[in-house]
C-alpha positions as CSV (number, residue, x, y, z in Angstrom):
1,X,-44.1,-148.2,14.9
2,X,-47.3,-146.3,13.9
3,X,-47.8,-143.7,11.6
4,X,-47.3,-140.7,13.5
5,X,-43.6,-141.8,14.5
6,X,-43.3,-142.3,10.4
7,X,-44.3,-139.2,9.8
8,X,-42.1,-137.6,12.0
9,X,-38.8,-139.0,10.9
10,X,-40.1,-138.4,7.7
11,X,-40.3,-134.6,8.7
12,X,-37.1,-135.1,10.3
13,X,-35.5,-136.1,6.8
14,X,-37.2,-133.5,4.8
15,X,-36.3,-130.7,7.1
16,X,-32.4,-131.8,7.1
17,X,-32.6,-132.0,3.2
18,X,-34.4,-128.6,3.3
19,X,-31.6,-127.2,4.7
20,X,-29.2,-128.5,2.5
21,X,-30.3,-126.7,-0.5
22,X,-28.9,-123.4,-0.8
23,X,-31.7,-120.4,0.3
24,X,-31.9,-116.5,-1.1
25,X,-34.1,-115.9,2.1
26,X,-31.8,-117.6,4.6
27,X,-34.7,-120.6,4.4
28,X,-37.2,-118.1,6.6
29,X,-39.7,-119.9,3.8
30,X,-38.9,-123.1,4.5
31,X,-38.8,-123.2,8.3
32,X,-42.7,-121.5,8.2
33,X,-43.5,-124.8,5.6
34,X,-41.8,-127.1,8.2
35,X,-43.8,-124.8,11.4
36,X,-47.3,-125.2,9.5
37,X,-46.6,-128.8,9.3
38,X,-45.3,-129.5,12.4
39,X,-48.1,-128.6,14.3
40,X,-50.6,-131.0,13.1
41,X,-47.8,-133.7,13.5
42,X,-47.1,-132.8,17.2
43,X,-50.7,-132.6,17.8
44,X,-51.0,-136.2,16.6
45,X,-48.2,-137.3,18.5
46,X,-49.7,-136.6,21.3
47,X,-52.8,-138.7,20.7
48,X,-51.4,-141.6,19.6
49,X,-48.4,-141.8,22.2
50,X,-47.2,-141.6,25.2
51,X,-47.0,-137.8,26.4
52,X,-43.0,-138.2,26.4
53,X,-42.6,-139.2,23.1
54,X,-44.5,-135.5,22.0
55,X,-41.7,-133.6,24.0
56,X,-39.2,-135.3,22.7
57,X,-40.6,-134.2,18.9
58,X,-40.9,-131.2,20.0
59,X,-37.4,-130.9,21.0
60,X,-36.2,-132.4,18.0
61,X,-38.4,-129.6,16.3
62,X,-36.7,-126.9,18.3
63,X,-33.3,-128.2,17.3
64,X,-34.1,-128.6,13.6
65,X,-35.5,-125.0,13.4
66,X,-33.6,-123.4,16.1
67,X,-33.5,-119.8,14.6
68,X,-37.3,-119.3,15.2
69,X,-36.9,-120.4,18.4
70,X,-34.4,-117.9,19.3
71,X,-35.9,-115.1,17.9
72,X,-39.3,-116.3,19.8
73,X,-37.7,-115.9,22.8
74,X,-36.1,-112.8,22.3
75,X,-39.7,-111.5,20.9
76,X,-41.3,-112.5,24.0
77,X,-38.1,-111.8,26.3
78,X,-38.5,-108.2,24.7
79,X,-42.7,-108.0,25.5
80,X,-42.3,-108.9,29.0
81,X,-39.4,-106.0,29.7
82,X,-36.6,-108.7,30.8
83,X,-33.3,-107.5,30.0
């Protein structure tokens, strides 16, 4: 296991605990922490692994901070004029 795959599960954990503790802000805070490190941690998941391994992050991103994702797509379902 290399250090990338480490650091993910350790991402994993921190982002579970995150949303344990109770939030004023509905964690909105948290989950743009958890974005802005995310990236660089997909990124090198890419690099040092297979390309299979980096989708699967990033679906285990998308299900750990599910809210953004959903108000992404209606953002963008919203720019392109769908219904």
């Amino acid at each position: 296991m290399n250090g990338s795959l480490i650091a993910l599960f350790v991402w994993l954990v921190a982002a579970n605990v995150l949303a344990m503790i109770p939030s004023k802000d509905n964690h909105w805070r948290r989950a743009y922490f958890l974005m802005g490190c995310a990236v660089p941690l997909v990124v090198w998941l890419f690099v040092q692994n297979p390309w299979w391994v980096g989708v699967l992050a990033i679906f285990a991103g998308m299900s750990v901070l599910r809210w953004p994702v959903i108000y992404l797509g209606r953002w963008l379902r919203r720019k392109v004029g769908g219904a």
